[in-house]
N, CA, C and O atoms as a GROMACS GRO file, in nm:
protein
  548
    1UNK      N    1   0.083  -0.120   0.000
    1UNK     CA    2   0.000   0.000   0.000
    1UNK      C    3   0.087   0.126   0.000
    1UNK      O    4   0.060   0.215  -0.081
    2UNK      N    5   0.198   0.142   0.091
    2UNK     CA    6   0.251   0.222   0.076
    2UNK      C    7   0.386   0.266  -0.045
    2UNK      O    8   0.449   0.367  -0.075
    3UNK      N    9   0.382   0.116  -0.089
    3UNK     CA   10   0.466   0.148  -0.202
    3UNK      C   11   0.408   0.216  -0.334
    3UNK      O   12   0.473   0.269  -0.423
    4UNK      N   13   0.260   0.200  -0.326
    4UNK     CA   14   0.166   0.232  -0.452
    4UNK      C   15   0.145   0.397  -0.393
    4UNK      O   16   0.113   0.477  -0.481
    5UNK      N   17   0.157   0.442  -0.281
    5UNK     CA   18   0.156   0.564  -0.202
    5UNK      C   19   0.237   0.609  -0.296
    5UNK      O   20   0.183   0.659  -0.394
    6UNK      N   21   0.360   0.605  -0.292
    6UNK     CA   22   0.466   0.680  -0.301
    6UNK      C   23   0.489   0.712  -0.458
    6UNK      O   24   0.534   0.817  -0.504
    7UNK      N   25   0.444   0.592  -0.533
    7UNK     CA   26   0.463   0.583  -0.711
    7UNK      C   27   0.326   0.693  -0.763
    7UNK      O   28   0.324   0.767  -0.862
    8UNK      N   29   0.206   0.670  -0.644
    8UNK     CA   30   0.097   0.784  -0.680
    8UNK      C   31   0.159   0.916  -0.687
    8UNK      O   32   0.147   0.983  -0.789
    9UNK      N   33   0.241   0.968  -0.559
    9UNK     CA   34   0.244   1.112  -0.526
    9UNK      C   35   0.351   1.136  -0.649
    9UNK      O   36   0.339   1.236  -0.719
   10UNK      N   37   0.468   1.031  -0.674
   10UNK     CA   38   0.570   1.053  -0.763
   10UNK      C   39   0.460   1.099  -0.910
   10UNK      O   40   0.478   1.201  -0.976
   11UNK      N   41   0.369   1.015  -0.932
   11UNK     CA   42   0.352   1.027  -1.091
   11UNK      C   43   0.211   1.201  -1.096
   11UNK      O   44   0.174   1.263  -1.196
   12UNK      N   45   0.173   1.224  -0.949
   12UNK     CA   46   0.151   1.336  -0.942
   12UNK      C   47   0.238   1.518  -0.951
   12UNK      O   48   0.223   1.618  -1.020
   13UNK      N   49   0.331   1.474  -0.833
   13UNK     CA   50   0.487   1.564  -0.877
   13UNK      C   51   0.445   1.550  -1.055
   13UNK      O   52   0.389   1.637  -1.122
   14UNK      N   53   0.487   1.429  -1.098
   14UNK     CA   54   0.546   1.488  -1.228
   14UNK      C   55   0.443   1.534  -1.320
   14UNK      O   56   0.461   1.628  -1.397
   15UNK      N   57   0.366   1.487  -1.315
   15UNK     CA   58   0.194   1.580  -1.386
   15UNK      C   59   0.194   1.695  -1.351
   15UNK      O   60   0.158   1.764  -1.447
   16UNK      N   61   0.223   1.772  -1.241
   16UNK     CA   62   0.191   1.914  -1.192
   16UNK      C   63   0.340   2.001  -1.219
   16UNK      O   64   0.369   2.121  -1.218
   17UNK      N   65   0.386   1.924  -1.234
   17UNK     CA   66   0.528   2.006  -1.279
   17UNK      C   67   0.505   2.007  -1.437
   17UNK      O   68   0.481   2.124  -1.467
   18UNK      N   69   0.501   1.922  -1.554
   18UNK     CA   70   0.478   1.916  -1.672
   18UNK      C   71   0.351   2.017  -1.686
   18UNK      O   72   0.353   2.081  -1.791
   19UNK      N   73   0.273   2.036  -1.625
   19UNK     CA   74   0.181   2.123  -1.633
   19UNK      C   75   0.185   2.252  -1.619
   19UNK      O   76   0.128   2.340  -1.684
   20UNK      N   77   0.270   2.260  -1.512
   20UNK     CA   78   0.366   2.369  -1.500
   20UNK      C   79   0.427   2.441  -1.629
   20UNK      O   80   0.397   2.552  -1.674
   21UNK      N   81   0.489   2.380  -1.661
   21UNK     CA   82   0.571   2.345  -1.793
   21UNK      C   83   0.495   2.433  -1.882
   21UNK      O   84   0.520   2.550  -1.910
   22UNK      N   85   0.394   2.355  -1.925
   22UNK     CA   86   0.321   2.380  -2.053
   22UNK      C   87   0.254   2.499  -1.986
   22UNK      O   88   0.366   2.520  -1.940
   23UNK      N   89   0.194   2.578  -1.946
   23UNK     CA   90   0.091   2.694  -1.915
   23UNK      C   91   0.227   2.781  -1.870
   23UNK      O   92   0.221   2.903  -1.852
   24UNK      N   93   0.324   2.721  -1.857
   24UNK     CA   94   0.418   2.872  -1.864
   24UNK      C   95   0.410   2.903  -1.753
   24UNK      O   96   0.423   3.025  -1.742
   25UNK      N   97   0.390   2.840  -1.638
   25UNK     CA   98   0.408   2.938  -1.468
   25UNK      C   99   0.559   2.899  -1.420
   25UNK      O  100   0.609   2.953  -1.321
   26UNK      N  101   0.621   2.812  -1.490
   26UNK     CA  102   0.802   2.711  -1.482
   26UNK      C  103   0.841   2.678  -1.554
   26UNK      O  104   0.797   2.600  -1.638
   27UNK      N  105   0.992   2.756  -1.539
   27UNK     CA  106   1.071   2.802  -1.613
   27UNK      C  107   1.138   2.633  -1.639
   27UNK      O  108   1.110   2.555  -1.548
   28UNK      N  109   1.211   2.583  -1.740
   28UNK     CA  110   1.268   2.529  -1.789
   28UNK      C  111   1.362   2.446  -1.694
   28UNK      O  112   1.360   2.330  -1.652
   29UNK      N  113   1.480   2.594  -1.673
   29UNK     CA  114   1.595   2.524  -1.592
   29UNK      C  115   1.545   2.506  -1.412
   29UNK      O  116   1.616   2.450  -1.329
   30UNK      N  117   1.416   2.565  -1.384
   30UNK     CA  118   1.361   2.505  -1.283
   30UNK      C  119   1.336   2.342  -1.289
   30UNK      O  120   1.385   2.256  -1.216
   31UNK      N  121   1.260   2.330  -1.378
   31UNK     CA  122   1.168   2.228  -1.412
   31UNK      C  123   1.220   2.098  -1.374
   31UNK      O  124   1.179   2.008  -1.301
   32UNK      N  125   1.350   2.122  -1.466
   32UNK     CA  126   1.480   2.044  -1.490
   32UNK      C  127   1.477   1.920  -1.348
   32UNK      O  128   1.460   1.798  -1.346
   33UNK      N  129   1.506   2.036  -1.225
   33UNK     CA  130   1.526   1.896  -1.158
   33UNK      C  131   1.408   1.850  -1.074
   33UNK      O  132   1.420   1.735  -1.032
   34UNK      N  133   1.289   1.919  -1.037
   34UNK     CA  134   1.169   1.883  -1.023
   34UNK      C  135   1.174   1.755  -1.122
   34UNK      O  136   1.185   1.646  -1.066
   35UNK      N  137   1.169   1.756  -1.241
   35UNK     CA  138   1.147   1.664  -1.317
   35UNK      C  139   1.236   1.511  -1.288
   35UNK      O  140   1.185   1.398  -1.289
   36UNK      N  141   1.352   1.537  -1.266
   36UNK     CA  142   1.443   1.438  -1.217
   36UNK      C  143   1.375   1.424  -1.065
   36UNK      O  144   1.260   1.381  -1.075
   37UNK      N  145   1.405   1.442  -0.960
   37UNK     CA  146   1.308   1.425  -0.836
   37UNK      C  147   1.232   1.350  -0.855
   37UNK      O  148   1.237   1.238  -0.803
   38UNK      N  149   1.113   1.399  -0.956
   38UNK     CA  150   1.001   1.345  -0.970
   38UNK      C  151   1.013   1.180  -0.988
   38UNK      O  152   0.963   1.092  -0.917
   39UNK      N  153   1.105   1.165  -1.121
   39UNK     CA  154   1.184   1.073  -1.168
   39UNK      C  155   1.206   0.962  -1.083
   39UNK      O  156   1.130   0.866  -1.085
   40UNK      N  157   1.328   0.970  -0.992
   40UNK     CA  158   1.386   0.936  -0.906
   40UNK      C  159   1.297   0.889  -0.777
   40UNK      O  160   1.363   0.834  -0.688
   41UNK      N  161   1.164   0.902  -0.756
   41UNK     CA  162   1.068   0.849  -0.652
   41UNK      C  163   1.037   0.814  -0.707
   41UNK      O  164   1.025   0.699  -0.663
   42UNK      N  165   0.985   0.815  -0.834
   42UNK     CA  166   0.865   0.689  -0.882
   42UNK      C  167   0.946   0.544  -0.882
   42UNK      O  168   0.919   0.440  -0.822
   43UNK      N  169   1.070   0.582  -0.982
   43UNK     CA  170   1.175   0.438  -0.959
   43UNK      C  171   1.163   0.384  -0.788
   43UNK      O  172   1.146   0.264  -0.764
   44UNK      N  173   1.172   0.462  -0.703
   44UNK     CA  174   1.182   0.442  -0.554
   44UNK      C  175   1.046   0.339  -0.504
   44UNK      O  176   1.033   0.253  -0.416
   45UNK      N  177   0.960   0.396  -0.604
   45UNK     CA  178   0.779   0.446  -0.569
   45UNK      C  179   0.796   0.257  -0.611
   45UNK      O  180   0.747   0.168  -0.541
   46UNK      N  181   0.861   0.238  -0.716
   46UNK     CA  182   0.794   0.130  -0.765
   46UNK      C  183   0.890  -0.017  -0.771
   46UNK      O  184   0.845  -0.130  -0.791
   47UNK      N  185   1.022   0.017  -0.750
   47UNK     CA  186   1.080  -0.057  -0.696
   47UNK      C  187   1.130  -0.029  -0.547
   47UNK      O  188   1.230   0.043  -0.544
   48UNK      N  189   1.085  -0.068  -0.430
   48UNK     CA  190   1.161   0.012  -0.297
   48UNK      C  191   1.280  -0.091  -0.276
   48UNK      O  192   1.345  -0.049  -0.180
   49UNK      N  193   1.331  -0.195  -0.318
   49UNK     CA  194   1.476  -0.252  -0.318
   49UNK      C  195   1.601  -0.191  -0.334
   49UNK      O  196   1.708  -0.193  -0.275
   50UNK      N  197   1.534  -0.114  -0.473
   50UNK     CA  198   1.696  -0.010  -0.480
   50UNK      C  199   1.668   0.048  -0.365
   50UNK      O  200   1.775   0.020  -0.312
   51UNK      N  201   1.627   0.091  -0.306
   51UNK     CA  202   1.625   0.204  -0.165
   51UNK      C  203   1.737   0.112  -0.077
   51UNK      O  204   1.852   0.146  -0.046
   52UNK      N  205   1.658  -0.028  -0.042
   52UNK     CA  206   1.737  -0.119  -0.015
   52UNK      C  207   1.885  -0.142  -0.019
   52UNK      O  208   1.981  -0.150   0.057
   53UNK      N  209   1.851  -0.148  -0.166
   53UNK     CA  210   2.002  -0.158  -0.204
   53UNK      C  211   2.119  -0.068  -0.190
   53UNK      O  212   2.236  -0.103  -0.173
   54UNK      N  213   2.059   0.089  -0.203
   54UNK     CA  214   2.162   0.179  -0.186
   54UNK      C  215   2.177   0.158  -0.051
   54UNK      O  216   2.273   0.082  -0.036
   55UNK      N  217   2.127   0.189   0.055
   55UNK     CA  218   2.139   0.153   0.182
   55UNK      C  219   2.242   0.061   0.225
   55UNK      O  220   2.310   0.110   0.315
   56UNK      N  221   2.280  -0.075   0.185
   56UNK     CA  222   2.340  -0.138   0.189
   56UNK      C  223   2.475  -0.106   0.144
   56UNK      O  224   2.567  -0.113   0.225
   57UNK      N  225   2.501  -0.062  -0.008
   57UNK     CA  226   2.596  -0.029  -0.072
   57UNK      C  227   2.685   0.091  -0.060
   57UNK      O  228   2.784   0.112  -0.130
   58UNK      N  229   2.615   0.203   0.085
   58UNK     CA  230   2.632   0.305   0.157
   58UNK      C  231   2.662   0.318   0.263
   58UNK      O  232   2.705   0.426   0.305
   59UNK      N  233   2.649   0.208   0.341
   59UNK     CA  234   2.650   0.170   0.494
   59UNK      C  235   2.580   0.187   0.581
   59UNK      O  236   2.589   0.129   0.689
   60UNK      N  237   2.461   0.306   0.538
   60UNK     CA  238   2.359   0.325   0.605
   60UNK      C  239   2.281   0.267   0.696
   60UNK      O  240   2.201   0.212   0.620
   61UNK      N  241   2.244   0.239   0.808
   61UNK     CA  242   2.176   0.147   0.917
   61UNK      C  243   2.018   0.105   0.844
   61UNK      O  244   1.968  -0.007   0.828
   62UNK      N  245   1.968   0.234   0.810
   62UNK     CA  246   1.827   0.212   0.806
   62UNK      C  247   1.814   0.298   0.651
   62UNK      O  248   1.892   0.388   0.621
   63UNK      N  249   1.718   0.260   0.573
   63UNK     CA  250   1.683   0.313   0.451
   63UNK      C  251   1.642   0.430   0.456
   63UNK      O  252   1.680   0.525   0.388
   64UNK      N  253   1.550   0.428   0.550
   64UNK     CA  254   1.477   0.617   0.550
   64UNK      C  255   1.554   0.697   0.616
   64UNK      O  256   1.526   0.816   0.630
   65UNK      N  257   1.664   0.639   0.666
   65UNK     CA  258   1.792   0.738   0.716
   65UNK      C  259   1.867   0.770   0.586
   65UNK      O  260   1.946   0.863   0.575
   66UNK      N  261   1.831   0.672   0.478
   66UNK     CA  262   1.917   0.754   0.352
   66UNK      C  263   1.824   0.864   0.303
   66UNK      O  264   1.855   0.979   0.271
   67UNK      N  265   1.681   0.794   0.302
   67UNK     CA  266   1.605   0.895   0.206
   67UNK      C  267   1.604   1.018   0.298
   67UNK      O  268   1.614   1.128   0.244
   68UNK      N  269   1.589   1.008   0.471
   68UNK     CA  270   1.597   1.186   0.471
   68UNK      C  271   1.732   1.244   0.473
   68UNK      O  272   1.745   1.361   0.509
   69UNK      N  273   1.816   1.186   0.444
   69UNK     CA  274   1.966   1.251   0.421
   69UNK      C  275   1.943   1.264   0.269
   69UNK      O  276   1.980   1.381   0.256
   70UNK      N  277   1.912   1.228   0.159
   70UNK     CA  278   1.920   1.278   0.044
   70UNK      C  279   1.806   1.370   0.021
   70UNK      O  280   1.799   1.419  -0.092
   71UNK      N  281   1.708   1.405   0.112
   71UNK     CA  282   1.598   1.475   0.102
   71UNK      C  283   1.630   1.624   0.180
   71UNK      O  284   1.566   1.729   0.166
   72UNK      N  285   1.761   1.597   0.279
   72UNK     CA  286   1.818   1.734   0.314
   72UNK      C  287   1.871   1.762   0.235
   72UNK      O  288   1.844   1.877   0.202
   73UNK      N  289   1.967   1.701   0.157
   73UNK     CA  290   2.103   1.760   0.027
   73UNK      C  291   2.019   1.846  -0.076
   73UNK      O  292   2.040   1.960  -0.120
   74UNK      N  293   1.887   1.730  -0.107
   74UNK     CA  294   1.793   1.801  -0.201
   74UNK      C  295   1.748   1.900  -0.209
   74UNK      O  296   1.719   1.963  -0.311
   75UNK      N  297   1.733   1.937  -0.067
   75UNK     CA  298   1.640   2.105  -0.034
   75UNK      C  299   1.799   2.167   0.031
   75UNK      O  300   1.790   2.267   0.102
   76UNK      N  301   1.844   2.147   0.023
   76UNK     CA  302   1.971   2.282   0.040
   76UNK      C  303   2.039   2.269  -0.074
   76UNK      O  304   2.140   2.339  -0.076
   77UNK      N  305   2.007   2.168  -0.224
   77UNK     CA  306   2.077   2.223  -0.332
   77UNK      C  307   1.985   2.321  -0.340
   77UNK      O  308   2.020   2.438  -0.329
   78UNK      N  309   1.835   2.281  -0.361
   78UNK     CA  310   1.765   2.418  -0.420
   78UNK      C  311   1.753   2.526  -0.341
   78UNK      O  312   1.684   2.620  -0.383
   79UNK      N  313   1.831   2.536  -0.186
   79UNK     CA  314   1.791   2.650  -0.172
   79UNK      C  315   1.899   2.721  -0.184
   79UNK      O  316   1.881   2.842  -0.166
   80UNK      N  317   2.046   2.673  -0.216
   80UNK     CA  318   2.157   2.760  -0.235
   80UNK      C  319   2.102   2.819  -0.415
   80UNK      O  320   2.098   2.930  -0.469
   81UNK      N  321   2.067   2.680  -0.459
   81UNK     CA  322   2.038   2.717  -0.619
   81UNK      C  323   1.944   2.908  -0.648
   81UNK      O  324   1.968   3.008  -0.716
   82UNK      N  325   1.837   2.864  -0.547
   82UNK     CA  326   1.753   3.002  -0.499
   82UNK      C  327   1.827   3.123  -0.516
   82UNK      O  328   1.846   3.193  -0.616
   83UNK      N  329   1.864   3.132  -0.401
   83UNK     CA  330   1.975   3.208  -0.336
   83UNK      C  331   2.033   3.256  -0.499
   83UNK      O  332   1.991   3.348  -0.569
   84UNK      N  333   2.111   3.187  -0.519
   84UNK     CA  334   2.201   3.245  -0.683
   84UNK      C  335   2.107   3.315  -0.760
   84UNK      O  336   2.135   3.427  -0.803
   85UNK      N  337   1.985   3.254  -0.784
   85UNK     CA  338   1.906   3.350  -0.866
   85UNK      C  339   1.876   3.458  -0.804
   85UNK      O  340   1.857   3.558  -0.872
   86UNK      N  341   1.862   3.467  -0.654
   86UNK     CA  342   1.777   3.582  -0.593
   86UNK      C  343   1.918   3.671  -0.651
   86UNK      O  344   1.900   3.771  -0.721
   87UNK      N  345   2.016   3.640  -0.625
   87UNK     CA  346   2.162   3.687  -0.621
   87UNK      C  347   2.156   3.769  -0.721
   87UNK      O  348   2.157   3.891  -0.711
   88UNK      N  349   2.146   3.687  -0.849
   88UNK     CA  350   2.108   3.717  -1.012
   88UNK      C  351   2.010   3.850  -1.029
   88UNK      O  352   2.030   3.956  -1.089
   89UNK      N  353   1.936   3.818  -0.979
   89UNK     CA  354   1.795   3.886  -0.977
   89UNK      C  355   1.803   4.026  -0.927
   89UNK      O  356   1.726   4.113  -0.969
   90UNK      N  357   1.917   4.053  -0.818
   90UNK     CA  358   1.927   4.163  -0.738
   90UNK      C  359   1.995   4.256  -0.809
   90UNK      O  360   1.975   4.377  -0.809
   91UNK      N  361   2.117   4.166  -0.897
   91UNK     CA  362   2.205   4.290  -0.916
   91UNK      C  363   2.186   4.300  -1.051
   91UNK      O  364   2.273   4.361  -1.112
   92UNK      N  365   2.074   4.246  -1.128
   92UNK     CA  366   2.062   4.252  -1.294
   92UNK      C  367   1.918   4.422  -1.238
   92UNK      O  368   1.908   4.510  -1.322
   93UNK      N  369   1.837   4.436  -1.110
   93UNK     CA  370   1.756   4.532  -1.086
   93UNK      C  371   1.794   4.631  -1.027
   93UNK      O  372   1.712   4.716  -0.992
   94UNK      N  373   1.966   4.650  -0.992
   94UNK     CA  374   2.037   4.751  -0.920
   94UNK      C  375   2.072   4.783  -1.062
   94UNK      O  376   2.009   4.884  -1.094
   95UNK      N  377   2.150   4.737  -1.164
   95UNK     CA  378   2.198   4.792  -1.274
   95UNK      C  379   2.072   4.843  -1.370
   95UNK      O  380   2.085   4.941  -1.443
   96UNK      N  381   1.956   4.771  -1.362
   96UNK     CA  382   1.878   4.864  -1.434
   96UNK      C  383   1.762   4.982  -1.370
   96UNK      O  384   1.678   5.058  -1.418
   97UNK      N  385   1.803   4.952  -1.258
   97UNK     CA  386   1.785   5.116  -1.173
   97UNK      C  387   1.923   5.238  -1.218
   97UNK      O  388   1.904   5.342  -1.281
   98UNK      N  389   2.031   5.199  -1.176
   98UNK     CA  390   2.120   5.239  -1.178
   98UNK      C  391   2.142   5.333  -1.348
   98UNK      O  392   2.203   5.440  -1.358
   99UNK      N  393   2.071   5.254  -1.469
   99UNK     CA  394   2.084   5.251  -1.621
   99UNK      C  395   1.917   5.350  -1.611
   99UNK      O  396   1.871   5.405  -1.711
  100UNK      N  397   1.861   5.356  -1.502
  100UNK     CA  398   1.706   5.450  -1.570
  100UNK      C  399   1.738   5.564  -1.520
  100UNK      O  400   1.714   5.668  -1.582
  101UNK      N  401   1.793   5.565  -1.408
  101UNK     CA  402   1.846   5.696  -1.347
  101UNK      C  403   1.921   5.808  -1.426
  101UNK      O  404   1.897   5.928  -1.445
  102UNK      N  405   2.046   5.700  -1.476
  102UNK     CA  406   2.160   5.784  -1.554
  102UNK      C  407   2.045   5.859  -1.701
  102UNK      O  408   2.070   5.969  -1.750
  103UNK      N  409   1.915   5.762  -1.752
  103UNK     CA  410   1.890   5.802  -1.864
  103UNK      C  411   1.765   5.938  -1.832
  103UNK      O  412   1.722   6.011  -1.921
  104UNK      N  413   1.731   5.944  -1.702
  104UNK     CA  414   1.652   6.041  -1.664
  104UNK      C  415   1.695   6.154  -1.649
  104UNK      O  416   1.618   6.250  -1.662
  105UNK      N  417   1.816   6.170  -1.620
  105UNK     CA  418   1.941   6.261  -1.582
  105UNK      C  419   1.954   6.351  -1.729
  105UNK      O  420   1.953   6.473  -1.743
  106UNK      N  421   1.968   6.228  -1.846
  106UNK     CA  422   2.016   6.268  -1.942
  106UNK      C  423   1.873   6.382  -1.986
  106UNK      O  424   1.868   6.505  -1.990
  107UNK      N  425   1.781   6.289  -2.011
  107UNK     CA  426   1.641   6.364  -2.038
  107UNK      C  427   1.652   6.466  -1.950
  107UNK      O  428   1.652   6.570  -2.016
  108UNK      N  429   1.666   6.496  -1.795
  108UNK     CA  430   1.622   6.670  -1.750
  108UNK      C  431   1.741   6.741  -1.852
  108UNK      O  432   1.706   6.831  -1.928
  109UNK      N  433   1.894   6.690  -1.850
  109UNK     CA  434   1.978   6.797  -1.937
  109UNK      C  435   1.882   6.827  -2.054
  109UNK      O  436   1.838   6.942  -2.056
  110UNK      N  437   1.831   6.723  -2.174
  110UNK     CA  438   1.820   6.785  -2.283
  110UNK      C  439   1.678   6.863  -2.288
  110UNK      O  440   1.634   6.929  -2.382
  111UNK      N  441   1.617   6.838  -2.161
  111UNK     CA  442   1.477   6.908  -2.186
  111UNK      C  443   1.494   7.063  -2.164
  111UNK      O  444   1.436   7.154  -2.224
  112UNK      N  445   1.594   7.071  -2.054
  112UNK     CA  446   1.663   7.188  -1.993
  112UNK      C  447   1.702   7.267  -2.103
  112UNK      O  448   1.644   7.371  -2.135
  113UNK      N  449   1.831   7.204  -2.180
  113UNK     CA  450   1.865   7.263  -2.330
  113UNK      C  451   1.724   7.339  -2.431
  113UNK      O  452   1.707   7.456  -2.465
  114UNK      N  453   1.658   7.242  -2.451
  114UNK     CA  454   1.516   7.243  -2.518
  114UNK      C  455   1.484   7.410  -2.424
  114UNK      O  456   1.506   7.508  -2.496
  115UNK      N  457   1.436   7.444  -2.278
  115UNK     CA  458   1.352   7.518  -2.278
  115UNK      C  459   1.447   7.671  -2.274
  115UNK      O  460   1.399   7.784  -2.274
  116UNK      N  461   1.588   7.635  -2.272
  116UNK     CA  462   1.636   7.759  -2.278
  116UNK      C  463   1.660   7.766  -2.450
  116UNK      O  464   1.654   7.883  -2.489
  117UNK      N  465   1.676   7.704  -2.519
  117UNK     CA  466   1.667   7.732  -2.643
  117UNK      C  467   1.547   7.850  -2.694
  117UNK      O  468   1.550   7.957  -2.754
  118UNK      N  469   1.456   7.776  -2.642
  118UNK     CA  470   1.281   7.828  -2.643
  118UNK      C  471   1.270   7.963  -2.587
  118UNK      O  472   1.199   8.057  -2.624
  119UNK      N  473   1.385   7.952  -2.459
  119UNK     CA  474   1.295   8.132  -2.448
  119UNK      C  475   1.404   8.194  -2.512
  119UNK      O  476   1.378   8.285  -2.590
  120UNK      N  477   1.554   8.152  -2.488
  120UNK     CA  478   1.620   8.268  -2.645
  120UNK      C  479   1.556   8.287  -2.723
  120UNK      O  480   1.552   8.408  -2.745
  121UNK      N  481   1.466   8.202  -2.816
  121UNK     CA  482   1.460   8.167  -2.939
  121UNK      C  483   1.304   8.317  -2.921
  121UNK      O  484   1.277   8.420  -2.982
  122UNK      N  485   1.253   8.251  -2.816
  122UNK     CA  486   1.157   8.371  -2.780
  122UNK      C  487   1.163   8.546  -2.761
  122UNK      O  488   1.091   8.635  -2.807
  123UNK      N  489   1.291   8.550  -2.665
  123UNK     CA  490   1.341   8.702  -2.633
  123UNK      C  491   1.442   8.742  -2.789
  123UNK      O  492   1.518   8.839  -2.791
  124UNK      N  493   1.427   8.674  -2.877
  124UNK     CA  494   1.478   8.719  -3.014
  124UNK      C  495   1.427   8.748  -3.096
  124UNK      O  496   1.465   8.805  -3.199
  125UNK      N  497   1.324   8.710  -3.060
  125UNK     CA  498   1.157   8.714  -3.144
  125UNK      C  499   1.157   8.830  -3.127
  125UNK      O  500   1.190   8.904  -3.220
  126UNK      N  501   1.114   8.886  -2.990
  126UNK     CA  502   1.039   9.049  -2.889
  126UNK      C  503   1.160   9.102  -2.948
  126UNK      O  504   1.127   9.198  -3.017
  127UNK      N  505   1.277   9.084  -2.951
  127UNK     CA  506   1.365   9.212  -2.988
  127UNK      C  507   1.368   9.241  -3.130
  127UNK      O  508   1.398   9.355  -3.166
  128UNK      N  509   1.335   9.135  -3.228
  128UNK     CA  510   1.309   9.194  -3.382
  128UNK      C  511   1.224   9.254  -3.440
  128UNK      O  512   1.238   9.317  -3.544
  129UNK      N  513   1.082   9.232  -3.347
  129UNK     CA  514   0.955   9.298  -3.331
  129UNK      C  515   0.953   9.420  -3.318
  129UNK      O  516   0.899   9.501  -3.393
  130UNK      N  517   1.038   9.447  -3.178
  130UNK     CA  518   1.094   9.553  -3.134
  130UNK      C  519   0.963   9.587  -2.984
  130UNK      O  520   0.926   9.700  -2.951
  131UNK      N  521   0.920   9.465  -2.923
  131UNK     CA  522   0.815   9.489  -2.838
  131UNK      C  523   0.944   9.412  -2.700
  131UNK      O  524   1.038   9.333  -2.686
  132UNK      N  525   0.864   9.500  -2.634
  132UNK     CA  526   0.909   9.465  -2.466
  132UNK      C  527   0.882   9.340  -2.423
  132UNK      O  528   0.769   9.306  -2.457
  133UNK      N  529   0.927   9.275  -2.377
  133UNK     CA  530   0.844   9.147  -2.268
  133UNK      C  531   0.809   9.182  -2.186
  133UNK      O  532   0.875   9.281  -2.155
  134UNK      N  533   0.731   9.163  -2.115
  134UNK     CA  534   0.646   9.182  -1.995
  134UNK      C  535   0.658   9.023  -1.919
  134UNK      O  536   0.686   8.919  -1.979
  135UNK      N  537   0.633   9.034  -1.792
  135UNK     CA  538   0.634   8.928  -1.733
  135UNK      C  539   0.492   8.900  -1.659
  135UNK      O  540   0.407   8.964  -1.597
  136UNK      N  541   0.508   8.811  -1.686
  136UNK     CA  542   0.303   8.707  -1.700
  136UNK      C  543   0.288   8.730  -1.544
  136UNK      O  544   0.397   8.732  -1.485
  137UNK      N  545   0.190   8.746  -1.474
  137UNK     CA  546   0.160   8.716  -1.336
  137UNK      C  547   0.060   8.583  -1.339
  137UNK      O  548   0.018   8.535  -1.234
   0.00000   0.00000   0.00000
């Protein structure tokens, strides 16, 4: 019963991850080892000997002392893996802060340019006219 447990939840993992997949909510190189995981229990799910067997071939006392030792390695690869992307993630949104700033900067100079152009271009006007400016209240 519980071996048919384990090949169920495995062949679920991998339906909801492939599903994943396809509707586009997971990314690829995520997927990747979800998909292996997934993999890797159903074999477990449906033969539990190899469990056995590695156990043996490891020195391990007890089997589910391997599976939660490979079930810690598992969740601290992905969470260092995390981590790198958050890593990724941080400094690809500091450089394009860093890249909107510099281009906002640029825009006040040339708008600046732009409005003093405009009122020369204006007080050259009033002086060919030969009319005063007055100043607007």
């Amino acid at each position: 019963m519980i071996v048919a447990l384990g090949a169920v939840l495995a062949v679920v993992l991998l339906v909801v991850v492939l599903w994943m997949l396809l509707t586009r909510r997971l990314r690829e190189k995520y997927a990747f080892l979800y998909l292996v995981l997934g993999l890797v229990l159903l074999v477990l799910g449906l033969f539990p000997a190899v469990l056995d067997w590695a156990t043996t071939l490891l020195g391990v006392q007890l089997p589910v002392n391997l599976l939660f030792a490979a079930a810690i390695v598992v969740l601290l690869g992905i969470a260092l893996h995390q981590s790198w992307e958050l890593s990724l993630s941080e400094d690809e949104a500091r450089r394009l802060a860093e890249e909107v700033a510099i281009l906002g900067a640029r825009l006040d100079a040339v708008e600046g340019q732009l409005a003093s152009q405009r009122g020369t271009q204006r007080q050259s006007r009033a002086d060919a006219t030969g009319e005063a400016s007055s100043p607007s209240a």
